[in-house]
C-alpha positions in Angstrom: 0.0 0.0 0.0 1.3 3.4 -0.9 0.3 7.1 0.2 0.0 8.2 -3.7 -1.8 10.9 -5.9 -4.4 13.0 -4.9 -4.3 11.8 -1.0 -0.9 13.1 -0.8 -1.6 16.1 -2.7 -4.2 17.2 0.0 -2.7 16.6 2.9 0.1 18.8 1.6 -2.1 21.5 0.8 -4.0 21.0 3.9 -0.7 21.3 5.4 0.2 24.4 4.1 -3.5 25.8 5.1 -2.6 24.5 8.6 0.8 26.4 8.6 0.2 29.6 6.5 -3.5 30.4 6.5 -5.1 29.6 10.1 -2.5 31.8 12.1 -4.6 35.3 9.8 -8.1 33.2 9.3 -8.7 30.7 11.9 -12.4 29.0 12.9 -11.5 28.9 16.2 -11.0 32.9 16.9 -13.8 33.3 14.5 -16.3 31.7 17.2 -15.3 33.6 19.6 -14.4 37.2 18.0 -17.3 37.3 15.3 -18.7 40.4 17.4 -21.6 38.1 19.3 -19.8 36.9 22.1 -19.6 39.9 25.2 -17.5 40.0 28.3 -17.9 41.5 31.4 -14.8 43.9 32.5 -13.9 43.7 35.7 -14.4 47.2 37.8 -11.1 49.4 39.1 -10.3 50.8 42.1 -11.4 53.9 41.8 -14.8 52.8 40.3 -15.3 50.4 43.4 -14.4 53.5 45.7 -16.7 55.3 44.0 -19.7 53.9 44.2 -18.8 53.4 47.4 -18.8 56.9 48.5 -15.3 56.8 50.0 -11.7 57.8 49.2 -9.3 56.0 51.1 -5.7 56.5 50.7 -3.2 53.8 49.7 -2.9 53.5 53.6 -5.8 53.0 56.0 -5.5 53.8 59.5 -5.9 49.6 60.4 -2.5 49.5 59.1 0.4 47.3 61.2 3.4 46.0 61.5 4.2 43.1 61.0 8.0 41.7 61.3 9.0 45.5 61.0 6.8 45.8 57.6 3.8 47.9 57.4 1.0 45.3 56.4 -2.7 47.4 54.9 -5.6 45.6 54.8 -7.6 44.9 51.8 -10.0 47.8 50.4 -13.7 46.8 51.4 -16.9 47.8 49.3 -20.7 47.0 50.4 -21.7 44.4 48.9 -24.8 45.7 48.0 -23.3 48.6 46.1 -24.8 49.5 42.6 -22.4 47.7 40.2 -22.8 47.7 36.6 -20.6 46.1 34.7 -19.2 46.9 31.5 -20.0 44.7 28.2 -17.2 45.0 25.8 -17.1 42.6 22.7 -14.2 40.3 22.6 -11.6 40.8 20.2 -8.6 39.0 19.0 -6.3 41.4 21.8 -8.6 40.3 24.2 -7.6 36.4 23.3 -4.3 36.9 24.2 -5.0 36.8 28.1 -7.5 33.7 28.1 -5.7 30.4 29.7 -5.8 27.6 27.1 -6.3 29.6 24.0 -3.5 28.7 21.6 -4.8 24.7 23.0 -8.3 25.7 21.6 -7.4 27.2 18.6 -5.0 24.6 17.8 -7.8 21.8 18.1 -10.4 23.7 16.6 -8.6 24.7 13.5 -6.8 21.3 13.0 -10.3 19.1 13.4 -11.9 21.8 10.8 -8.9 20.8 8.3 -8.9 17.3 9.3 -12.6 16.9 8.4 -12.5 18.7 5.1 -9.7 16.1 4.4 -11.8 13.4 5.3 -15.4 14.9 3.2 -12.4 15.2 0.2 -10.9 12.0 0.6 -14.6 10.7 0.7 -15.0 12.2 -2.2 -12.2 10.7 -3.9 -12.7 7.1 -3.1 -16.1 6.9 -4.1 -15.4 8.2 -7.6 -12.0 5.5 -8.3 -12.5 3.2 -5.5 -8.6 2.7 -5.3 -8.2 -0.8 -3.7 -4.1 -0.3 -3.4 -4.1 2.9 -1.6 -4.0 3.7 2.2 -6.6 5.7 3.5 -5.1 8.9 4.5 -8.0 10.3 6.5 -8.2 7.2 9.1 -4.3 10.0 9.8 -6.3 12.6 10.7 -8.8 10.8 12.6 -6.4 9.7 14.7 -4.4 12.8 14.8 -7.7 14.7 16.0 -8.4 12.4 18.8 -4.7 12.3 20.0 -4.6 16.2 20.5 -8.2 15.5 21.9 -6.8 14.0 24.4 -3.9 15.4 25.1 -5.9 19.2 25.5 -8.3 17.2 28.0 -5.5 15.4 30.1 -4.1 19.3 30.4 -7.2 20.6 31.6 -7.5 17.4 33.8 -3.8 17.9 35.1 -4.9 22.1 35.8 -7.5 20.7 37.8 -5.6 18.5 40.0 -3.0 21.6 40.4 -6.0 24.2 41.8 -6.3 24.1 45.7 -9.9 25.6 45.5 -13.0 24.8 44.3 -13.1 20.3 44.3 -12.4 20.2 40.8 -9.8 17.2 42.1 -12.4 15.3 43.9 -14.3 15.9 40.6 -12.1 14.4 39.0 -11.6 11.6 40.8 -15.0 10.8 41.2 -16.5 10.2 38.2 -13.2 8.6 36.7 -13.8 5.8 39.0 -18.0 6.2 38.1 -16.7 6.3 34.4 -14.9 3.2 35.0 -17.6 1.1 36.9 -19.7 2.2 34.4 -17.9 0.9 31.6 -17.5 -2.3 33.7 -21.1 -3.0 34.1 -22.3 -2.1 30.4 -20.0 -4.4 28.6 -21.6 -6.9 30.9 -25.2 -6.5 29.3 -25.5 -9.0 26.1 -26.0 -7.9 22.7 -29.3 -8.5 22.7 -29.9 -5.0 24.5 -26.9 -3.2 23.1 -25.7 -3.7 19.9 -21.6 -2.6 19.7 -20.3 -5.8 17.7 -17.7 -6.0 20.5 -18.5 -10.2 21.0 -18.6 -10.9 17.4 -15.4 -8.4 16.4 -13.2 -9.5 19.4 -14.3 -13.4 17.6 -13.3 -12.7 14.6 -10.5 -11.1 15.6 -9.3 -14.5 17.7 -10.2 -16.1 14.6 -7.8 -14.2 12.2 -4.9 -13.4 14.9 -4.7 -17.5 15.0 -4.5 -18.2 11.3 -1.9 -15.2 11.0 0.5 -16.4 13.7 0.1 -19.9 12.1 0.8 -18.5 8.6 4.5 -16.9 10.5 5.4 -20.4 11.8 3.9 -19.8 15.4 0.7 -21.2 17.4 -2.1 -19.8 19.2 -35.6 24.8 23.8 -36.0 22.8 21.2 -32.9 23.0 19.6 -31.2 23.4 23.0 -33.3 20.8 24.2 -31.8 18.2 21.3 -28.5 19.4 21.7 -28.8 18.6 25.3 -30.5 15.3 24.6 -28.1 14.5 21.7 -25.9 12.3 23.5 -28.7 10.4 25.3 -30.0 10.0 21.3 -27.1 8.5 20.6 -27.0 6.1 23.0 -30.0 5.4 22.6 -29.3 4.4 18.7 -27.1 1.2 19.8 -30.3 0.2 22.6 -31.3 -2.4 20.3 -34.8 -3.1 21.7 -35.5 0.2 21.4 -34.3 1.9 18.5 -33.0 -0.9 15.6 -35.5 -3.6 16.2 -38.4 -0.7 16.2 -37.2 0.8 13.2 -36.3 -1.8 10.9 -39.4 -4.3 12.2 -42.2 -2.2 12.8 -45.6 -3.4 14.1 -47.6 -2.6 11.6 -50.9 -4.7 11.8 -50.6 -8.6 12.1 -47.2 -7.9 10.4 -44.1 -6.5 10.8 -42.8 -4.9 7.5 -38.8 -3.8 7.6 -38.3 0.1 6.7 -34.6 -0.4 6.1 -31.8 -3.2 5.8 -29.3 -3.4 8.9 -26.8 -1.6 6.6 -28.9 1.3 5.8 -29.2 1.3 9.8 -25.8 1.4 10.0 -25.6 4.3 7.6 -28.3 5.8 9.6 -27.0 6.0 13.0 -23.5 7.7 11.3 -25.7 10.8 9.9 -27.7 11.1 13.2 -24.6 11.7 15.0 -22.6 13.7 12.5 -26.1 15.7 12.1 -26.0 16.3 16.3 -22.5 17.0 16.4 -22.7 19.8 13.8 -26.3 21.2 16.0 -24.0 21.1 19.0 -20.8 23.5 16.8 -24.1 25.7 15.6 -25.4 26.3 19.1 -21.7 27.0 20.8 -22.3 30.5 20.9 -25.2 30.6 23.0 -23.6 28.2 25.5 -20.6 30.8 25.8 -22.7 33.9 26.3 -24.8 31.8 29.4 -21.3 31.1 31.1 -19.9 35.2 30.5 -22.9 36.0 31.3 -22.3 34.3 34.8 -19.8 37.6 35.4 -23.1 39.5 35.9 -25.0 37.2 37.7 -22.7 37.1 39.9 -22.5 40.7 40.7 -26.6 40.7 40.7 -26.8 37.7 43.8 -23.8 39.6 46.0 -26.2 42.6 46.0 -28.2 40.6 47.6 -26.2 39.3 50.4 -25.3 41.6 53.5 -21.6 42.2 54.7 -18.4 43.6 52.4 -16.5 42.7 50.4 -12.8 43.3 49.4 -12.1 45.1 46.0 -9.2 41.9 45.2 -12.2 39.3 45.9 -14.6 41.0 43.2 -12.5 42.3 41.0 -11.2 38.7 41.3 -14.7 36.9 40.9 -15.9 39.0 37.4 -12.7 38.8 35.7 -11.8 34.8 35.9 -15.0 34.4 34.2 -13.8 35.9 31.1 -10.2 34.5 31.6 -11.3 31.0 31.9 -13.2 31.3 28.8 -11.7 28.8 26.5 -11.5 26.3 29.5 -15.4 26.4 28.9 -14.7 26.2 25.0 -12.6 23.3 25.3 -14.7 21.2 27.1 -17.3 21.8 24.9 -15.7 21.6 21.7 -13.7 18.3 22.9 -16.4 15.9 23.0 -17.8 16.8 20.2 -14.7 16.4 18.0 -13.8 13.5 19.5 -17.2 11.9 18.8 -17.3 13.2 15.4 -13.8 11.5 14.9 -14.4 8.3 16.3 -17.8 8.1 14.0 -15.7 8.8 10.8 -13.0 6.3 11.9 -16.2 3.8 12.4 -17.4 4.6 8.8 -13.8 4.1 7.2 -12.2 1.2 9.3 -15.7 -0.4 9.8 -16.3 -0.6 6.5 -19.9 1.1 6.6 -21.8 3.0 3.7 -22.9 7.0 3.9 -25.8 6.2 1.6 -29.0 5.3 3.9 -31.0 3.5 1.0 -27.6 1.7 -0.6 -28.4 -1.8 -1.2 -24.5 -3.1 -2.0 -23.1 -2.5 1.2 -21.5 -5.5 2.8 -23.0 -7.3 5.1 -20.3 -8.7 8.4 -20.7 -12.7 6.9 -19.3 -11.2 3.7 -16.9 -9.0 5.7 -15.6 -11.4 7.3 -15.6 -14.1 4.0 -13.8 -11.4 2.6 -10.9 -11.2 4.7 -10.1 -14.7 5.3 -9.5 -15.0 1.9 -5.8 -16.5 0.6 -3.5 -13.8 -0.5 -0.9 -16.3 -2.6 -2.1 -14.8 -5.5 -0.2 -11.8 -4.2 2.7 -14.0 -3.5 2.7 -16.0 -6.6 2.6 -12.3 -8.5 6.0 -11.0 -7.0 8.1 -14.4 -7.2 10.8 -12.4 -8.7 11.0 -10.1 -5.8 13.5 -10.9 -3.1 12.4 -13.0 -0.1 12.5 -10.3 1.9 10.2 -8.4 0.6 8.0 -11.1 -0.1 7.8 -12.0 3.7 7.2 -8.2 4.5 4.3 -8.0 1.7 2.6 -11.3 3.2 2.9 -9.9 6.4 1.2 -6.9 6.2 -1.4 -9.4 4.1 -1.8 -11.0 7.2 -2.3 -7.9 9.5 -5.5 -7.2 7.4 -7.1 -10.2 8.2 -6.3 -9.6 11.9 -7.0 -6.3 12.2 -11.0 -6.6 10.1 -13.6 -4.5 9.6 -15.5 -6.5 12.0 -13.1 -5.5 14.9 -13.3 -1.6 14.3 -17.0 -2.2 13.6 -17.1 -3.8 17.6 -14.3 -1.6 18.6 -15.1 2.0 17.7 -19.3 1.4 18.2 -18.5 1.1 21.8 -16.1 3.9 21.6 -18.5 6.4 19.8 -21.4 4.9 22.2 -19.1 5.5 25.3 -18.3 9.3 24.9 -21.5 10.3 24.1 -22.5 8.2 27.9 -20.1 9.8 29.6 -21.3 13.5 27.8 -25.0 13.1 28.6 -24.4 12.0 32.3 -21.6 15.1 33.0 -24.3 17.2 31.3 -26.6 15.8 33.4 -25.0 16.3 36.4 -24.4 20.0 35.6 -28.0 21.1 35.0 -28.7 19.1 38.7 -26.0 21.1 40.4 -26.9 24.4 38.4 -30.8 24.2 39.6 -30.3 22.5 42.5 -26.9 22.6 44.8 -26.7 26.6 43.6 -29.6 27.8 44.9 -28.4 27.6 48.1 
């Protein structure tokens, strides 16, 4: 197999994009400084003295020493003063102070690039259906859920590092839930969710043997859906609930199918890509609700009785703005990393985009298919060396290990996993939101 022709002419283009373009046009900054998005500015000094009707000096008459310094306390303000802050639009000099910014833009603008290499790729292959070529997009994919990863164990590692707040317990919490979860759903049978894992990890076992014996060796509303879009696709794998409904209808005495199992298949890929591109649409809103958390706050500690010291406020309206692409990121994340494991499902799984396609194959043929004998291949280059011979029926070999059927297994509980885990954090957060906030 060989990276050849028009695969490696786009991913050097896309390259070039990567390095020349995005650093003057970028997605990522677009989101966020397309004029939409507002910010609350913190309030100075002076301000906060104002409003408070008093002018203290740089030294207040509390002042003491302390180990022959002269130690001032903070400046206090009522904390039922009447604040106002100031909405400024963000712009791209306003980017420069947000933690994890150059992280966000990176991932943004290289999933954007990596997917228009995939739709182009797509493209290609279903116009000359090249049989000797590698795939260059299943790259990307990969590359997309690497930095995925890697941006969310930073944000995971800033979280361990902060002394305040419980992220840490967070943390730790629902990885082990995460885990025990995962434990106890790949004990239900596949009668009730349908990932392929049983029959993949099989096949697998199957072809792993013959290739080590081959070598010689043995054996609102649209809020509302993009809030519920992750519990939809669960929801898509419930067999009992979703495939044997849809393709067996009861319909009288008799139950007509609507689709084949492989236009299902094809199905289920468009309802998530469909979802994850809702969720990219609506990302705006979901940032204004958490700047606008700057003023909230301001609003509830009129409420509240005592003072406050200038730092402390200053401090609470102005880490709401700075943390902004923290909140990007773990929005954005998930997604990409769903969208990328459902194109790698599509590709490496061998599925079909076209819902009413009739030729897709089926997993009996998949798996026909790839325990077929490749000495026709070996008979083909007898007048190659022997080395290259054994390295040719080698990587032969790997493709019947590595099948269709295992990625099909493989990435299904993968794509079917991250979109758990996002519907029950999200859950979690509208309970603590309306509930442990009030009070």
């Amino acid at each position: 197999m060989g990276i050849i022709g028009v695969q490696l002419v786009v991913t050097m283009v896309m390259a070039s994009i990567i390095q020349k373009i995005t650093p003057h046009y970028s997605l990522a900054r677009w989101l966020l400084c397309n004029g939409s998005l507002k910010w609350y500015q913190h309030p100075t000094e002076e301000q906060l003295q104002a409003l408070a009707g008093k002018h203290q000096k740089a030294k207040s008459r509390k002042d003491r020493k302390y180990n022959g310094h002269i130690e001032s306390k903070p400046l206090t303000v009522p904390k039922d003063i009447d604040l106002h802050l100031e909405a400024k639009t963000i712009t791209e000099v306003d980017t420069r102070v947000l933690h994890y910014f150059p992280e966000y833009q990176w991932l943004v603008d290289f999933a954007a690039s990596a997917t228009v290499v995939y739709i182009i790729t797509e493209v290609y292959y279903s116009l000359t259906n090249p049989h000797n070529e590698m795939n260059i997009s299943i790259v990307w994919c990969l590359l997309v859920l690497a930095f995925v990863f890697k941006a969310l164990f930073s944000l995971t590692t800033h979280y361990f590092k902060v002394e305040e707040g419980g992220e840490r317990s967070v943390c730790i919490t629902f990885g082990f839930f995460f885990f025990v979860k995962a434990m106890a759903i790949l004990i239900v049978t596949e009668n009730y969710l349908e990932f392929g894992l049983e029959t993949g990890f099989a096949n697998f076992s199957d072809s792993a043997l013959q290739f080590l014996e081959k070598q010689g060796l043995e054996s609102q509303t649209l809020f509302h859906i993009n809030f519920l879009s992750p519990l939809i696709i669960v929801l898509l794998w419930v067999k009992p609930i979703t495939k044997d409904y849809i393709m067996n209808p009861p319909l009288g005495k008799e139950s007509i199918p609507l689709m084949s199992e492989t236009a299902y298949d094809s199905l289920r890929l468009w309802v998530i890509v469909l979802l994850c591109v809702l969720r990219l649409a609506l990302i705006r809103q979901h940032l204004q609700a958490y700047l606008n958390l700057a003023q909230k706050g301001v609003e509830q500690m009129k409420k509240e009785a005592g003072r406050i010291s200038t730092k402390d406020l200053q401090k609470m309206v102005a880490r709401v703005f700075y943390y902004l692409c923290v909140i990007a990121l773990q929005y954005v994340a998930p997604m990409i990393m769903l969208l990328h494991t459902t194109l790698l499902l599509k590709t490496l799984g061998n599925h079909s985009w076209g819902v009413v396609s009739e030729t897709c194959v089926s997993p009996t043929e998949i798996a026909e298919a790839t325990s077929t004998d490749h000495s026709t291949t070996i008979n083909a280059n007898e007048n190659k060396k022997l080395t290259v011979t054994q390295i040719t029926v080698a990587l032969g070999g790997l493709q019947n290990v590595f099948t269709p059927l295992l990625f099909r297994g493989l990435l299904s509980f993968l794509t079917w996993w991250i979109a758990a885990c996002l519907f029950s954090t999200s859950l979690f957060g509208l309970f603590y939101h309306h509930y442990l906030t009030v009070a």
